[in-house]
C-alpha positions as CSV (number, residue, x, y, z in Angstrom):
1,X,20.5,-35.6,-177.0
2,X,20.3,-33.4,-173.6
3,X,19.4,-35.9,-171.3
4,X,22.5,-37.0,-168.7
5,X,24.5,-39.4,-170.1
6,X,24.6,-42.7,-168.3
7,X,28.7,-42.5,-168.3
8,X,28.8,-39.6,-166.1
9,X,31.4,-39.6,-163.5
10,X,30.3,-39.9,-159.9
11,X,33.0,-38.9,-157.4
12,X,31.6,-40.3,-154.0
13,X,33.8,-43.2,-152.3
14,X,30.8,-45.1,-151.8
15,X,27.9,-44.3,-153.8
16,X,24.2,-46.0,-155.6
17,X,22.9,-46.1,-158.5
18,X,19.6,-47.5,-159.7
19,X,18.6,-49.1,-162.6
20,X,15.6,-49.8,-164.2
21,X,14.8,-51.4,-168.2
22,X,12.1,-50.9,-169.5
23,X,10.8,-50.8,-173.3
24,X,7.1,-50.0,-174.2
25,X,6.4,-49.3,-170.4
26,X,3.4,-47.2,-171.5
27,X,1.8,-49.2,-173.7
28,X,2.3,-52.8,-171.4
29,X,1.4,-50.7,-168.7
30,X,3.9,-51.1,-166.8
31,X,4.6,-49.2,-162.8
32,X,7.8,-48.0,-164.2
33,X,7.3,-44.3,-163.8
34,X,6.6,-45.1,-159.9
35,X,9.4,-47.6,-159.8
36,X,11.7,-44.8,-160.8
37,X,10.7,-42.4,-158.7
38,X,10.8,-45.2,-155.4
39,X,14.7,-45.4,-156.6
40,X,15.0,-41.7,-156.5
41,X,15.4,-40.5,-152.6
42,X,17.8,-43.4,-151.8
43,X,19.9,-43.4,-154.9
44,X,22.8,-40.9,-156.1
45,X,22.2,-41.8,-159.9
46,X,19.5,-43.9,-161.3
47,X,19.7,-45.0,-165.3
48,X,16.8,-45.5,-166.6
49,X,18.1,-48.4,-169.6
50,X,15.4,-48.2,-172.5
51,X,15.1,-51.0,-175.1
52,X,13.6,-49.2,-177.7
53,X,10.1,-48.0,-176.9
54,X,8.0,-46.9,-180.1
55,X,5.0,-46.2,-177.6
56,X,6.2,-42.8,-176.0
57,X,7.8,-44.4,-173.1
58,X,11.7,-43.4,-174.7
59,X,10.0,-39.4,-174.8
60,X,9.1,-39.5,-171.4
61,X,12.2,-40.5,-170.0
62,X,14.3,-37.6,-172.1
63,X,12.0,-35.3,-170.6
64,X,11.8,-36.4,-167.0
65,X,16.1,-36.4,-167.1
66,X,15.9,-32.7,-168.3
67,X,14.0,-32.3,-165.0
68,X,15.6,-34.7,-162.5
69,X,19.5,-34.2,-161.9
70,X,19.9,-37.8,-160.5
71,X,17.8,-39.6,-163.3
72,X,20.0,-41.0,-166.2
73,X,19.3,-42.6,-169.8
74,X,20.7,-45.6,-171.4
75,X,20.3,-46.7,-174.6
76,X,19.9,-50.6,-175.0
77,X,19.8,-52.0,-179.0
78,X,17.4,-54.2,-178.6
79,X,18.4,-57.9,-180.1
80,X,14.9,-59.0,-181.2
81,X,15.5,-62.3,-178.9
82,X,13.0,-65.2,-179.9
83,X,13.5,-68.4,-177.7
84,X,16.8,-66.9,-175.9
85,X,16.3,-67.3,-172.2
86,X,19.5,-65.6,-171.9
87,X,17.8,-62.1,-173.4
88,X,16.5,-61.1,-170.1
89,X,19.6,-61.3,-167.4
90,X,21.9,-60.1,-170.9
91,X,20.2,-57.0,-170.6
92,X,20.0,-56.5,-166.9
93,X,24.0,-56.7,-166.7
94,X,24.3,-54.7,-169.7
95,X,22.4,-51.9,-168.0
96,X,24.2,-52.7,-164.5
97,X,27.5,-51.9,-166.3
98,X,26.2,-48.4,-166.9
99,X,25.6,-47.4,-163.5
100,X,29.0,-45.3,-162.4
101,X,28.0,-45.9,-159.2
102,X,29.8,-48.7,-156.1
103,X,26.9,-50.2,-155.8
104,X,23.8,-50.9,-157.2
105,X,20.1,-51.8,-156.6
106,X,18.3,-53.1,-159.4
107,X,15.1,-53.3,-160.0
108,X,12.4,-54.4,-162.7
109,X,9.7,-52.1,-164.2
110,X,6.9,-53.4,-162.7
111,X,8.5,-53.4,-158.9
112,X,8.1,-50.9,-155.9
113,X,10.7,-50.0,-153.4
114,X,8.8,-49.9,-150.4
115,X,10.0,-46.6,-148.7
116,X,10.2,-47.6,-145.0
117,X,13.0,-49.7,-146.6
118,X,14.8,-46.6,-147.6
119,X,17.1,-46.4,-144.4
120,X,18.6,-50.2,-145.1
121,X,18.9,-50.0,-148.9
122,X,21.1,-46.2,-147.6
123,X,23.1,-47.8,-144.6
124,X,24.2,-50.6,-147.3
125,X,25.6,-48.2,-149.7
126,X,27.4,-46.1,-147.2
127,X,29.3,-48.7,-145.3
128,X,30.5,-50.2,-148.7
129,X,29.8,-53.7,-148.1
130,X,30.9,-56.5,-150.8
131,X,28.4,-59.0,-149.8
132,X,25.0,-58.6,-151.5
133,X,21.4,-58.2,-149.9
134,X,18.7,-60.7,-150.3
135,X,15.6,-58.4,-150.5
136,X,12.0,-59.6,-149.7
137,X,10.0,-59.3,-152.4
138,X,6.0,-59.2,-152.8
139,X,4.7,-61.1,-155.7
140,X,0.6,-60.0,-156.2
141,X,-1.6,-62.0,-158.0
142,X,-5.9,-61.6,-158.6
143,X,-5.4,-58.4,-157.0
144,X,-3.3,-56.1,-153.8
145,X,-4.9,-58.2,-151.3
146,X,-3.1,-61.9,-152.4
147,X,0.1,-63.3,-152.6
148,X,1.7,-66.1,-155.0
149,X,2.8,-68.8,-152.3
150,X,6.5,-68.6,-152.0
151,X,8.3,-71.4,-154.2
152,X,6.1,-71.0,-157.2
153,X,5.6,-68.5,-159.9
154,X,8.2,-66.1,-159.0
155,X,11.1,-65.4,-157.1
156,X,10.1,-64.2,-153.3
157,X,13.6,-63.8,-152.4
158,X,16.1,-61.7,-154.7
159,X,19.1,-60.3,-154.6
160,X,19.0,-57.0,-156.1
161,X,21.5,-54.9,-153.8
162,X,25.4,-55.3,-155.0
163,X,28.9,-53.8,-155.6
164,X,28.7,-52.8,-159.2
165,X,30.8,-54.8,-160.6
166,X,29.6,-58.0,-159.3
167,X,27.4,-59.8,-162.1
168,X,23.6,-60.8,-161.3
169,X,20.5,-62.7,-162.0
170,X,17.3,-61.7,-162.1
171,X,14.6,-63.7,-159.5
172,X,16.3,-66.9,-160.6
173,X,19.3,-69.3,-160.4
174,X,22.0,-68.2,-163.2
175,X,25.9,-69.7,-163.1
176,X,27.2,-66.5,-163.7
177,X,24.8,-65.2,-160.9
178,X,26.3,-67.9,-158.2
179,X,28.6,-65.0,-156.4
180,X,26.2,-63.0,-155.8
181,X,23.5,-65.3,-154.4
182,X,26.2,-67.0,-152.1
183,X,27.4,-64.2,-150.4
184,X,23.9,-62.9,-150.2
185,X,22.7,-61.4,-146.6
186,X,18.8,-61.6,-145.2
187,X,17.6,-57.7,-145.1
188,X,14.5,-56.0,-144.4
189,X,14.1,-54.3,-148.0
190,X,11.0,-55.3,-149.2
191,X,10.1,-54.8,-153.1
192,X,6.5,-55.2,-154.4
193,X,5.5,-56.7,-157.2
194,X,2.8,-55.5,-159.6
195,X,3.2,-57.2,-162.7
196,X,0.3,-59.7,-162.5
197,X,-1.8,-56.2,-161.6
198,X,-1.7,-54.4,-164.3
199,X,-4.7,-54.2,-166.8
200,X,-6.0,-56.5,-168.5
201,X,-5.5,-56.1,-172.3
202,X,-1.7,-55.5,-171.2
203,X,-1.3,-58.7,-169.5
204,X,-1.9,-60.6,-172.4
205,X,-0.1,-58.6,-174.8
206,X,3.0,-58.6,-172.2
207,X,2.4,-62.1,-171.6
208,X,3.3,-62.7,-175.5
209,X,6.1,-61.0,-176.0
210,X,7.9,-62.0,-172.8
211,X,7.1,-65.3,-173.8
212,X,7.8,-65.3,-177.7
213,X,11.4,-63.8,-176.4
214,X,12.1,-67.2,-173.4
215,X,10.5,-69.7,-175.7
216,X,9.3,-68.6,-179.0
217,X,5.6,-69.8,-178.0
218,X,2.8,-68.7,-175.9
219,X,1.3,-70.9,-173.1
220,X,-2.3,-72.1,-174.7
221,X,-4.0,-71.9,-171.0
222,X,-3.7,-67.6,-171.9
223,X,-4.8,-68.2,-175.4
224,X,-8.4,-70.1,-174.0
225,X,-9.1,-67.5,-171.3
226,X,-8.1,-64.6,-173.6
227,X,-10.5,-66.0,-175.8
228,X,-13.2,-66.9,-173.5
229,X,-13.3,-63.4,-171.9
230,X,-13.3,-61.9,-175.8
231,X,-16.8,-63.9,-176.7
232,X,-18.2,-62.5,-173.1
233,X,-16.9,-58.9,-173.4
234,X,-18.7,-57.0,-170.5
235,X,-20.8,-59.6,-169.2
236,X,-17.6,-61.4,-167.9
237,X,-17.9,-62.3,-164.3
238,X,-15.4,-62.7,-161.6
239,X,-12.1,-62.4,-161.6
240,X,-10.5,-63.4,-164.8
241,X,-6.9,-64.1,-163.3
242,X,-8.8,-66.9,-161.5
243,X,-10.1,-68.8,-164.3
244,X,-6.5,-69.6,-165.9
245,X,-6.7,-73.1,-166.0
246,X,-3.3,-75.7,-164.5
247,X,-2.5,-73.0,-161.7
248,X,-2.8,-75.1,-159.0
249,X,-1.1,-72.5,-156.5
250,X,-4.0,-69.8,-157.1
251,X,-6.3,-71.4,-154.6
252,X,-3.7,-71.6,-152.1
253,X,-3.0,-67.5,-152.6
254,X,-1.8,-65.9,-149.1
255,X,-4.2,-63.2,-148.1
256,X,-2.1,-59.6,-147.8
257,X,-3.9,-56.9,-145.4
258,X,-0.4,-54.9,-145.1
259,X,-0.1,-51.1,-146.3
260,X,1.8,-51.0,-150.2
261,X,4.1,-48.1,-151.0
262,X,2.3,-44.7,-151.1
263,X,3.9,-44.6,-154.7
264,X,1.9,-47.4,-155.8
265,X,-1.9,-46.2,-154.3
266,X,-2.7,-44.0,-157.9
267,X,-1.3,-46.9,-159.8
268,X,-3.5,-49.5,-157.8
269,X,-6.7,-47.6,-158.0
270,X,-6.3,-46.8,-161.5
271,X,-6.8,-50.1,-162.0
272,X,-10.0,-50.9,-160.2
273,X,-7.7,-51.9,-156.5
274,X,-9.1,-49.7,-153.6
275,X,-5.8,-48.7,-151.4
């Protein structure tokens, strides 16, 4: 394979690297292309770690490394987790390990570094800190105008900025994690959040398999508006995210009227969101 290797030597004292899983990106339609590229202009490396994509997502990175000097693959055999909570933060370090870099900022394929954060996430790197940052981070739900409240759903606060070598969770609590969080520092990155965004055949189908691999089930309240939205096919009505039944923080969404990464405007309005 011609694509960098994800072991190659980086001689800078203090240096980043970026990292990014992903597997079938293409197909769960996942941001990932754009959350590579916001890693790009602040990191020195960035390894892209795929899990084994059969959807064309694995071709697309090759191709993009022959192109981009700074962009890096990693191979990840996937495990075929079922029920293993463990699967998701496993593979997270895994990939950290690969980044030959001092320190690291990590994020997940359906995330946006805002680029008016740039000049933090760079001043961190250069002065070779060994606390961690505690980044802001965006969580959209129903569409790019609302927020999840913070303290449900998802983390709103995550630490994604490290030394390399310092293990970490994902947006929550993890005992091998505990470092990192403690010696966390407030910053003014912000990472947004599109997960809950993307369309709407992909939700569900993402929604399965992330769930078949924490709990080896699938939350029924999905499985009833899956099904209701089926049986009215394009004479559905309103938005569908709403009508999840047992959510009781959707009608307490914050409204959002801020500007979202320029990286993220295509993205958005391919999906129906006016930027």
């Amino acid at each position: 394979m011609d694509c960098h290797d994800a072991g190659t030597e980086v001689h800078l004292k203090t240096s980043l690297g970026g990292n990014v899983c992903i597997r079938d990106g293409n197909r769960l339609d996942y941001c990932w292309k754009e959350s590579i590229q916001s890693l790009l202009p602040v990191c020195d490396v960035v390894v892209a770690c795929d899990g084994g994509s059969t959807d064309g997502t694995l071709e697309e990175i090759k191709a993009w490394c022959e192109r981009e000097p700074k962009l890096h693959l990693s191979l990840y055999v996937w495990p075929e987790p079922k029920g293993d909570i463990e699967f998701w933060v496993n593979w997270l370090n895994a990939a950290r390990e690969q980044i030959p870099c001092s320190h690291i900022i990590q994020l997940e394929a359906d995330e946006i570094l805002d680029e008016y954060s740039y000049g933090a996430v760079r001043r961190y790197a250069e002065y070779g800190q060994r606390h961690t940052l505690r980044c802001k981070r965006l969580n959209f739900w129903k569409d790019h105008r609302h927020l999840i409240p913070p303290g449900v759903c998802c983390g709103h606060e995550v630490v994604r900025l490290a030394p390399q070598d310092m293990w970490l969770p994902s947006d929550g609590a993890h005992v091998k994690g505990e470092t990192a969080v403690r010696e966390a520092v407030d910053s003014t990155v912000q990472i947004f959040h599109y997960g809950f965004l993307r369309r709407r055949e992909a939700f569900f189908e993402k929604a399965k398999a992330l769930q078949d691999y924490f709990f080896a089930s699938y939350d029924p309240r999905l499985v009833d508006v899956e099904r209701k939205l089926i049986l009215e096919g394009e004479n559905a009505k309103g938005n569908w995210m709403q009508e999840i039944e047992g959510i009781e923080w959707k009608d307490n969404l914050i409204p959002y009227d801020g500007p979202h990464p320029l990286l993220a405007h295509q993205w958005l309005a391919e999906r129906g969101y006016a930027v």
